[in-house]
NUGUMAR-396163 format. One line per field, with one value per residue (C-alpha): z, x, y; residue in one letter. Coordinates in steps of 0.02 Angstrom, whole numbers, always signed. Layout:
pz <- Z:...
px <- X:...
py <- Y:...
resn <- A:...
end
This chain:
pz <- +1523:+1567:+1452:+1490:+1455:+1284:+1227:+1280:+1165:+1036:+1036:+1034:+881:+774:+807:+769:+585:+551:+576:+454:+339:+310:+160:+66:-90:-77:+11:-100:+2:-60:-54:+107:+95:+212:+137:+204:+7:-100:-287:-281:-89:+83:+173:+319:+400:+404:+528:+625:+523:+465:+300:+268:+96:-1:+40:+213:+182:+102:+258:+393:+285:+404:+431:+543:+552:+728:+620:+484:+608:+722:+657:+707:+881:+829:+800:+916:+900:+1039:+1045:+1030:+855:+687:+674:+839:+815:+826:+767:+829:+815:+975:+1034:+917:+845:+668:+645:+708:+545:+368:+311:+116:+32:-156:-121:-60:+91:+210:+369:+543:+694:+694:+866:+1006:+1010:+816:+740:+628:+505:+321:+199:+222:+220:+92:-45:+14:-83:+43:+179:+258:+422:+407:+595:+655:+519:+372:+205:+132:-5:+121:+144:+247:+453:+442:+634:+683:+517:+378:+336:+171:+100:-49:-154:-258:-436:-602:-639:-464:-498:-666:-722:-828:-1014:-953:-1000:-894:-724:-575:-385:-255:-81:+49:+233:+387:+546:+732:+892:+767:+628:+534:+317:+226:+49:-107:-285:-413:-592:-662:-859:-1015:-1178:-1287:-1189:-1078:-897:-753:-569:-485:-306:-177:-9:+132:+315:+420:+577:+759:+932:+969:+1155:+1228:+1302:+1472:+1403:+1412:+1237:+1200:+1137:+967:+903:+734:+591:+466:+335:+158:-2:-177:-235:-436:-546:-745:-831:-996:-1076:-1239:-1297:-1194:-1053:-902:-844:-703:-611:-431:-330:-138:-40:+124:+259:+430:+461:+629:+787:+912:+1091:+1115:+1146:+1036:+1131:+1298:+1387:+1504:+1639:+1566:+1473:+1322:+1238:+1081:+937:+745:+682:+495:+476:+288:+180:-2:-114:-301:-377:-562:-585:-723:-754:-888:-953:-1013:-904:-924:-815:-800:-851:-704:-682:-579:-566:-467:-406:-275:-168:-12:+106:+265:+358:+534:+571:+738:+720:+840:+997:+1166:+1146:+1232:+1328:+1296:+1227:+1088:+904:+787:+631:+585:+403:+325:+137:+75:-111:-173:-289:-311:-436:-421:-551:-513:-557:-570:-569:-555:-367:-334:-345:-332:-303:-312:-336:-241:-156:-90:-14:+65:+206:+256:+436:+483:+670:+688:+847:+804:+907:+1075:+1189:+1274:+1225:+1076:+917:+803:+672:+660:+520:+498:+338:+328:+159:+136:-2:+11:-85:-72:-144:-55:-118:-112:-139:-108:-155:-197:-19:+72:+139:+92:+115:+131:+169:+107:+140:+108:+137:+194:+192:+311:+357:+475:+486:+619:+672:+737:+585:+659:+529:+567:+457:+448:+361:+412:+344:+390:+369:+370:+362:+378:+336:+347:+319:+282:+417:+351:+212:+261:+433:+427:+549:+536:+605:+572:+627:+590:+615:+564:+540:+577:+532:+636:+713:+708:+812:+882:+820:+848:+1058:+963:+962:+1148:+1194:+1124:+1084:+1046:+975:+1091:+1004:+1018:+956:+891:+733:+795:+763:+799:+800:+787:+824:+770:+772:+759:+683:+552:+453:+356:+378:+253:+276:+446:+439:+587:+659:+837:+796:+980:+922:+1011:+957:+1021:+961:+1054:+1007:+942:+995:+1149:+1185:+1362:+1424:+1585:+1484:+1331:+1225:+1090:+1141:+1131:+1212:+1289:+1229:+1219:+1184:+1126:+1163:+1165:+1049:+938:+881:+746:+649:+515:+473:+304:+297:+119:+110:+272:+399:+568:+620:+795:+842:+1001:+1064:+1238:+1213:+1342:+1326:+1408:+1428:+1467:+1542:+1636:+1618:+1470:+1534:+1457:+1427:+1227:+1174:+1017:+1117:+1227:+1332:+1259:+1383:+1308:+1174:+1070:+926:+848:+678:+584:+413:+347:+155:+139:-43:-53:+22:-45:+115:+202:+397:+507:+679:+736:+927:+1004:+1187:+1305:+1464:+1604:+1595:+1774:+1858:+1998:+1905:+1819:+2017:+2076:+1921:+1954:+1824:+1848:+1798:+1590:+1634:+1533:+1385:+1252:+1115:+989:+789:+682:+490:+378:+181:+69:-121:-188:-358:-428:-458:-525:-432:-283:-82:+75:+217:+422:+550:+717:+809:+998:+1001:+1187:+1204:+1331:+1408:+1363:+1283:+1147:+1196:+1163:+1222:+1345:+1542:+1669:+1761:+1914:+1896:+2039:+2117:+1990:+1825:+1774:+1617:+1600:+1436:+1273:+1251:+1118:+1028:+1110:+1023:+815:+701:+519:+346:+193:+4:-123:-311:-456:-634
px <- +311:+476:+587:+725:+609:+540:+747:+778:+616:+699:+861:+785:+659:+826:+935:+799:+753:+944:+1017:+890:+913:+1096:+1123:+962:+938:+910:+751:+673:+674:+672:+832:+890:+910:+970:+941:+796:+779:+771:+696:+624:+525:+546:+631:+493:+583:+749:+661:+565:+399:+347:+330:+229:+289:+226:+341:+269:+74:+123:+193:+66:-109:-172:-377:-371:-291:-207:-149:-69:+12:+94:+260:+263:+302:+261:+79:-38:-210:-359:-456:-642:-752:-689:-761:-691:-514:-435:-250:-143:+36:+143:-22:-106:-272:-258:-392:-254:-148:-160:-229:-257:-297:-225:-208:-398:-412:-512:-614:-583:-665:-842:-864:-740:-826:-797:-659:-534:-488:-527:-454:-483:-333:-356:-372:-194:-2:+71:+69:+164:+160:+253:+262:+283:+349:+242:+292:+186:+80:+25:-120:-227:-193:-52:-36:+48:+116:+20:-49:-29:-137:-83:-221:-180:-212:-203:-15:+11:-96:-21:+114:+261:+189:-9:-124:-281:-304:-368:-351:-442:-428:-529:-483:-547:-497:-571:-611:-763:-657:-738:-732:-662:-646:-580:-607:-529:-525:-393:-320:-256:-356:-264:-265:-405:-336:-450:-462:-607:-582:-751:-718:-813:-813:-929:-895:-952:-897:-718:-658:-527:-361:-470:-618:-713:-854:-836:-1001:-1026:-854:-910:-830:-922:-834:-881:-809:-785:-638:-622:-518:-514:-389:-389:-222:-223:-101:+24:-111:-189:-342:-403:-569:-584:-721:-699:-852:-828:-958:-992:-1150:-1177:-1237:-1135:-1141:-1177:-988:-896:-708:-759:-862:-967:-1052:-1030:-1173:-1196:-1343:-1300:-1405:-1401:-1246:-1226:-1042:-1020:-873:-894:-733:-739:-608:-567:-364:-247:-64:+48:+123:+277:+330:+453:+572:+433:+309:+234:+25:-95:-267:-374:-555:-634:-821:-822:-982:-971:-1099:-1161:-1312:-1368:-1555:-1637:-1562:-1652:-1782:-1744:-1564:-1421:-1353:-1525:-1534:-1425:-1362:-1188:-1146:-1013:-980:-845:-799:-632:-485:-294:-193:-17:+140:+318:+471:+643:+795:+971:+968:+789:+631:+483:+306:+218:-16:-173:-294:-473:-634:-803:-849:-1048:-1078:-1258:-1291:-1503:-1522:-1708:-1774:-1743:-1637:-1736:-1709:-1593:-1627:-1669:-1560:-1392:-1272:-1119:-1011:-813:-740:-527:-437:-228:-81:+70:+277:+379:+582:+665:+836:+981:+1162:+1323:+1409:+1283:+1156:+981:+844:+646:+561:+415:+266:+91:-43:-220:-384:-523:-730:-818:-1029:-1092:-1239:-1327:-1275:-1095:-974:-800:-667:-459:-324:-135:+31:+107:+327:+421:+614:+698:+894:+1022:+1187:+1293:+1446:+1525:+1470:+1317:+1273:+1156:+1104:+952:+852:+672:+544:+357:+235:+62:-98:-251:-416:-534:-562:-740:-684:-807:-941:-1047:-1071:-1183:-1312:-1335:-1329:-1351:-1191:-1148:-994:-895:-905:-710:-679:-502:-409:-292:-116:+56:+222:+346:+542:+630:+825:+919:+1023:+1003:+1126:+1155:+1311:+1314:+1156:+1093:+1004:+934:+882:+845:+746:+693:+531:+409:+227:+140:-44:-164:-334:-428:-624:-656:-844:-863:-1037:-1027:-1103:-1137:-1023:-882:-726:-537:-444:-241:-85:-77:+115:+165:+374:+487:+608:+588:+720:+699:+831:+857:+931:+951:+1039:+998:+851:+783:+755:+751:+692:+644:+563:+552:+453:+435:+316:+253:+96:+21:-111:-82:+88:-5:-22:-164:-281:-345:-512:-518:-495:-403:-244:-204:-55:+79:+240:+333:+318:+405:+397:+512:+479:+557:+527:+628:+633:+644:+674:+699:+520:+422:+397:+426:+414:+378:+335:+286:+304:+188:+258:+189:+250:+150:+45:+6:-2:-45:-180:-255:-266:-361:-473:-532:-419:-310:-162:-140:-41:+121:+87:+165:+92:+156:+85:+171:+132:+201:+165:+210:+189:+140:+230:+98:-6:+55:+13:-62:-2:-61:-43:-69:-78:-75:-107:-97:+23:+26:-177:-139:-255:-239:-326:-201:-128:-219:-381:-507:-438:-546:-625:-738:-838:-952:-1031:-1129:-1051:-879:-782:-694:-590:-617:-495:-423:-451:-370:-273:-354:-281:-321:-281:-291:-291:-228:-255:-189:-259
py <- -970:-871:-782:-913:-1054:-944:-931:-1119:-1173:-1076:-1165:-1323:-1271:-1224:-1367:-1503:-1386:-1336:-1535:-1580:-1470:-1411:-1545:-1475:-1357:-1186:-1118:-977:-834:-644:-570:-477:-306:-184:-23:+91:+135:-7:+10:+172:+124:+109:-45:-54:-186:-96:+45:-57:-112:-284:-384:-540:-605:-717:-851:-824:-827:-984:-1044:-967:-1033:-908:-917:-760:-606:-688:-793:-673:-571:-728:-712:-501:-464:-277:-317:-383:-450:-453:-607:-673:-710:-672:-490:-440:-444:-292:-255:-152:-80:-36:-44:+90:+24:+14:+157:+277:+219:+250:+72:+15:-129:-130:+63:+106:+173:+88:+171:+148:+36:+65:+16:-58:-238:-255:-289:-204:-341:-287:-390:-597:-678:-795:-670:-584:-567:-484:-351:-205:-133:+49:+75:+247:+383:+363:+438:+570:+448:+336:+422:+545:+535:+425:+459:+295:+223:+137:-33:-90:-252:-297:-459:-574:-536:-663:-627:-711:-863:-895:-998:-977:-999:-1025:-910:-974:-1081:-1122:-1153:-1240:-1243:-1357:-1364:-1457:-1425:-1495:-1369:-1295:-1231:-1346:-1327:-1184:-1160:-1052:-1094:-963:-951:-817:-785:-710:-671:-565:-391:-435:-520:-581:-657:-714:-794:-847:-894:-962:-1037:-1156:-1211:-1202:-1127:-1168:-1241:-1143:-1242:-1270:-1364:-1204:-1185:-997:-947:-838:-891:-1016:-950:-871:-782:-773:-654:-623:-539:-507:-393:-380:-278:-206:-162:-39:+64:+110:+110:-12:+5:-129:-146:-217:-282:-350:-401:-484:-545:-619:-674:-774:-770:-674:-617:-453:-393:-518:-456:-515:-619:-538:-630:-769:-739:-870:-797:-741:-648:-602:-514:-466:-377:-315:-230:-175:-110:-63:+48:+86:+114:+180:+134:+160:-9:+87:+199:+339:+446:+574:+486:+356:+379:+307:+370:+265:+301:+207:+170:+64:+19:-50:-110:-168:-244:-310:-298:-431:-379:-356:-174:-39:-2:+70:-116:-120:-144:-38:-13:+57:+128:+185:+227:+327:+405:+453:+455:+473:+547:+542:+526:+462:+545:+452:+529:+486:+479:+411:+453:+596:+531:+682:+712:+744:+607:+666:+567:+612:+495:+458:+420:+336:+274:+204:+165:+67:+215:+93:+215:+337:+532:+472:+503:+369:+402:+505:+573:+628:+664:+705:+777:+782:+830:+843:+862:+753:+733:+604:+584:+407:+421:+317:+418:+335:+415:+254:+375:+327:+482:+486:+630:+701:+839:+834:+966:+911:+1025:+930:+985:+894:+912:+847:+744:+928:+1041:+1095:+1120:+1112:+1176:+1175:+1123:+1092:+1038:+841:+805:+663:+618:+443:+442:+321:+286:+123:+137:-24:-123:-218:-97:+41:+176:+259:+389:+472:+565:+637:+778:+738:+835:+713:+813:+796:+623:+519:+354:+245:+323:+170:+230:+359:+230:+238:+432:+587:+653:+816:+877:+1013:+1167:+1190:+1044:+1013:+948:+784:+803:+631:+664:+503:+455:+322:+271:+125:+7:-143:-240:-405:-531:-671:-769:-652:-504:-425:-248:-149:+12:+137:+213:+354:+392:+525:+563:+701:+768:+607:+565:+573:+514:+576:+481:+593:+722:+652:+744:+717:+809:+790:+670:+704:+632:+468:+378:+213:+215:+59:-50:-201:-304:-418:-558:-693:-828:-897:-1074:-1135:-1251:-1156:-1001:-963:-797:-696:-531:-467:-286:-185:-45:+84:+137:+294:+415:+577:+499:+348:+189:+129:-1:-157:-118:-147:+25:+96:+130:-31:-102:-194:-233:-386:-475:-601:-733:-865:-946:-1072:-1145:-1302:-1380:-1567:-1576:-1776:-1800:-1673:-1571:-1437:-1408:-1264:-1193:-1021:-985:-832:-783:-604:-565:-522:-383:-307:-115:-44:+43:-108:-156:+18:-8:-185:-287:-427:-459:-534:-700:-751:-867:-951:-1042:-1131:-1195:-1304:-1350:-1489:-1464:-1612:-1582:-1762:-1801:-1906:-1747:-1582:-1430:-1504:-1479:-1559:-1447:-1532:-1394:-1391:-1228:-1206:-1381:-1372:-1339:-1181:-1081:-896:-745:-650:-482:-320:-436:-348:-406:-501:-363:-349:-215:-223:-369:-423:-362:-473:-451:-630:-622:-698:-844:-897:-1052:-1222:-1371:-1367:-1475:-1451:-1536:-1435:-1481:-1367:-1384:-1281:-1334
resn <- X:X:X:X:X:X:X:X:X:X:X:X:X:X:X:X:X:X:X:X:X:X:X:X:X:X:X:X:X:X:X:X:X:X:X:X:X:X:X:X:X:X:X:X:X:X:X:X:X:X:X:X:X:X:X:X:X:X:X:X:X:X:X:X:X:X:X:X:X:X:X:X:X:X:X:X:X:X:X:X:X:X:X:X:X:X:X:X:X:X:X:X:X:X:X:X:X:X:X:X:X:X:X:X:X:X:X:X:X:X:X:X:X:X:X:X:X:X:X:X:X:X:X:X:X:X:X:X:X:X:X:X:X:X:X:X:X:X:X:X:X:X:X:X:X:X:X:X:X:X:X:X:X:X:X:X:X:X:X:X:X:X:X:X:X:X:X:X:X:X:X:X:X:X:X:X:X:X:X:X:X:X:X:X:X:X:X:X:X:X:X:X:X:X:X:X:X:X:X:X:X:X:X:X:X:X:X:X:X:X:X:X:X:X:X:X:X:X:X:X:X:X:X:X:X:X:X:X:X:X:X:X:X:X:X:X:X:X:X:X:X:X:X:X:X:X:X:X:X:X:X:X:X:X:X:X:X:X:X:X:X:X:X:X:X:X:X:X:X:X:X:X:X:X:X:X:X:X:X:X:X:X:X:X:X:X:X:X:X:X:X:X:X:X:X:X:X:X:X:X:X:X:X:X:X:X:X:X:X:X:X:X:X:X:X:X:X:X:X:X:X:X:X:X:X:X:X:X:X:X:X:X:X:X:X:X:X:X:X:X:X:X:X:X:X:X:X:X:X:X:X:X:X:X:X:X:X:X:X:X:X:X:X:X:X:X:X:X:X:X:X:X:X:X:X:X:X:X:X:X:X:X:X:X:X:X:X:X:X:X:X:X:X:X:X:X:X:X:X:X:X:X:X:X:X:X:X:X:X:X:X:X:X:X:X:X:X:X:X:X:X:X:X:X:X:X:X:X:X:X:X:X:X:X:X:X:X:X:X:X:X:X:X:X:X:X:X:X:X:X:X:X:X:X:X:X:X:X:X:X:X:X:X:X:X:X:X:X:X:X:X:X:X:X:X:X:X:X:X:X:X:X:X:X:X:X:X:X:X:X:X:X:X:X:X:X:X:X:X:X:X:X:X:X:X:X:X:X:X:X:X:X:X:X:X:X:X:X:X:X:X:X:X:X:X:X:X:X:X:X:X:X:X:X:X:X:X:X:X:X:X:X:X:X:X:X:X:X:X:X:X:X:X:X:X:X:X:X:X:X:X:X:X:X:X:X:X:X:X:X:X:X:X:X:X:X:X:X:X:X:X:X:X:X:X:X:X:X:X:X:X:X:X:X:X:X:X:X:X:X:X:X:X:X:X:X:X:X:X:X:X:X:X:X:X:X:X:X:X:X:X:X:X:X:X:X:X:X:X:X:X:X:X:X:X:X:X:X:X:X:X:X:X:X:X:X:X:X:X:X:X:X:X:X:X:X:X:X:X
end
């Protein structure tokens, strides 16, 4: 679909939600705000990054990460099973940003037909996407921004004046979603609070919008999430545990379909999080802790494939200690965040001893410690401040007893000023010091790699500018942003060694608005990013640094307060994607798609606390594959790359329960 036809679709999509709507009561929405300092922390929409609220969770139900991110024209998702999807932002794989959930730090991509997803959706409050310049307490290797998840705890769950519940959740949808389910129990006992949530999928392969079964694509998520806080004193403490799994069969590279090979095999994909955290529950001006200490484990097993070959059995580990202690200083201005965060990081790569001349089993371990202060302040002349410095030592030991050592220095700015009431101009910009990057370290399991003895810490530098402002009920923003990262992993199979890579650069604007009418919203984003390598074009091929051009969404979300309901529609649109050295290289063009989901939610009044939700995602049943997916490729006469596509027409119907 053309643009023209994209920005017709969207005029249509507001006047049938606004005409029904203008007559309604108010739509609860969280209040717009145009500063890039706001309560102590950044604005990450003002400069260009993304929120997904609660309000909007609520809306998007989403069962994937696609699905969480539909609404953000600044991330994109590639396609095929659950545990392949990989996110990215202005088309930086999310390994290349600092990424948390509830403040742990989480590891990067294992391997470049796995996925990057690790939080499930169902257990999520909200999430932020600080693209670009990320402040100094984001974490280590911030290089492209930082992704924030953010779980639901008991004080979410509760309501006003209850002091226990529960929530269930059953869905059913057709294409092989098939049933999903949550069932949570959460509370208050005196200074004791707790929140345990299990949730799990069954279905079968899904058809894509041409009829075509894509093998290896039933979903098969299960988790546990629970936390149980202890309040004494003048003190918090709270203990977390995550556990998520996919356990299915798969083919053997879950982003593409190669050959058109259906056979598919064992796949076991694992993530374990505890951490232990202290708060104060009175804070002062100088007074503001948190401690928190945290293990994680994840784990891939693929342990019945074919013997022998660089494509055999393996198993990928990963398990990582650390901690962060940090205080927060307020002062009449803003804000000091000021402490130290550290972790040791186990690699393990066993290989089932099937590739010839490679050894069985490999290790590798990182260690980081670093020392961080980021301001926040917001003056009474309009112009808002962030900067910050951290200081980072890093050691890398290698899988052959190489040690590498170094340390380095990462800054950050972002300032704005109001010009008129409501309009702000901004501008920022990063240096940051990666350590010594591990990426894929999964191809280990098919050569032996050795580590080039010069091998070099990574380092990003990022630019931002641009304006955003709020008018009444309309808010809306255009930031121009450049990324530049050099020196990451470069696993050069020509002679089997792990060296640096060049400069890659993600460099383009995105332009988001809103539209607030009452009982209802209308909202569009819309990004152009060019993406280079060593200052030519990046091809499709599924990497951590892939090709973005154009694209856009539209969303709208309607209250019918007399029936009990609320509407909604989300439309996903991406330009063509074509160059002349996608050509040379064998790749065709990525096609122009649009798809579009719609929801309807009615709240029955016969029975408290429950909602029936019918979706409807891919309306139009098209045929596509989602941007940031691996391209069909001919490789040679008899090796094809035909892309995964994504799901066709699913309709679902959900029941939610709170008791």
């Amino acid at each position: 679909m053309t643009m023209a036809r994209f920005v017709a679709l969207c005029g249509v999509s507001y006047a049938a939600f606004a005409s029904a709507g203008f007559a309604q009561d108010a739509f609860e929405l969280d209040m717009i705000t145009v500063s890039l300092v706001d309560e102590g922390q950044e604005n990450v929409e003002a400069t260009g990054g993304a929120l997904i609220s609660e309000e909007e969770l609520e809306a998007l139900q989403p069962q994937n990460v696609s699905e969480l991110f539909a609404r953000e024209s600044a991330v994109t998702v590639s396609g095929g099973a659950g545990p392949s999807k990989r996110i990215h932002v202005f088309g930086m794989e999310q390994s290349n940003l600092a990424v948390t959930v509830d403040g742990v730090p989480q590891g990067g991509t294992s391997w470049h037909h796995t996925g990057s997803n690790v939080v499930d959706p169902a257990f999520l409050k909200s999430v932020e996407v600080e693209a670009g310049a990320a402040a100094a307490d984001a974490g280590f290797a911030a290089a492209a921004g930082a992704v924030r998840y953010e779980t639901v705890s008991a004080f979410d769950l509760l309501a006003e004046g209850e002091v226990a519940g529960g929530r269930v959740n059953l869905t059913y949808g057709d294409n092989g979603q098939g049933l999903s389910g949550s069932l949570a129990s959460f509370g208050v006992y005196g200074a004791v609070d707790w929140m345990v949530m299990i949730h799990a999928q069954d279905g079968d392969n899904y058809k894509a919008g041409n009829g075509e079964e894509m093998p290896g694509t039933e979903p098969a998520a299960k988790g546990i999430l629970s936390k149980f806080g202890y309040e004494f004193g003048t003190s918090r403490l709270e203990l977390a545990y995550e556990r998520s799994e996919d356990d299915a069969d798969r083919v053997i590279k879950m982003n593409m379909d190669l050959n058109h090979d259906d056979t598919v095999y064992p796949l076991d994909v694992t993530r374990d999080t505890i951490s232990l955290k202290y708060t104060s529950t009175a804070p002062t001006d100088l007074w503001d802790p948190e401690v928190m200490i945290y293990a994680t484990q994840n784990d891939y097993w693929r342990p019945n494939y074919v013997v022998g070959g660089r494509n055999g059995d393996m198993v990928l580990d990963d398990d990582a200690i650390g901690g962060v202690v940090k205080n927060t200083f307020t002062l009449d201005a803003g804000t000091i965040t000021a402490g130290l965060d550290f972790a040791q990081t186990d690699y393990s790569i066993d290989n089932y001893g099937d590739v010839a001349n490679t050894p069985r089993l490999q290790k590798l371990t990182t260690k980081q410690i670093g020392a961080f202060a980021q301001g926040r302040f917001a003056f009474a002349s309009g112009i808002d401040l962030s900067t910050g410095l951290r200081a980072d030592y890093h050691r890398l030991e290698d899988m052959d007893g190489q040690t590498f050592n170094d340390a380095g220095l990462s800054a950050n700015a972002t300032v704005s000023y109001e010009i008129v009431p409501g309009l702000e101009v901004f501008a920022g910009g990063s240096r940051t010091w990666l350590g010594y990057d591990i990426g894929e370290f999964g191809l280990m399991h098919a050569r032996d790699y050795d580590f080039d003895a010069d091998y070099k810490a990574g380092s990003a530098t990022n630019f931002k500018l641009g304006f955003n402002g709020s008018l009444g009920d309309f808010s809306g923003g255009i930031t121009y942003f450049d990324t530049k990262i050099k020196d990451l992993a470069n696993y050069d199979s020509s002679n089997d060694e792990v060296n640096n890579s060049g400069e890659v650069r993600s460099k383009g604007v995105t332009l988001n608005g809103q539209y607030n009418w009452g009982s209802g919203r209308l909202g569009a984003s819309y990004t152009k990013a060019d993406v280079t390598e060593d200052g030519d074009f990046v091809i499709p091929d599924g990497g951590t640094v892939m090709p973005v051009s154009d694209v856009a969404t539209l969303y709208v979300d309607q209250e019918l307060p007399a029936a009990n309901m609320t509407l909604g529609a989300t439309v996903e649109w991406a330009g063509k994607l074509d160059d002349d050295l996608m050509e040379s290289a064998g790749y065709e063009a990525h096609a122009s798609y649009t798809v579009v989901n719609a929801y309807a939610e009615w709240q029955p009044p016969q029975i408290e606390g429950a909602k029936v939700r019918l979706g409807v995602d891919n309306l139009f049943d098209e045929t596509y594959y989602e941007r940031s997916s691996y391209v069909y490729r001919e490789i040679s006469a008899t090796r094809t790359v035909y892309p995964a596509y994504a799901s066709g027409r699913t309709v679902s119907l959900s029941l939610t329960l709170d008791f």
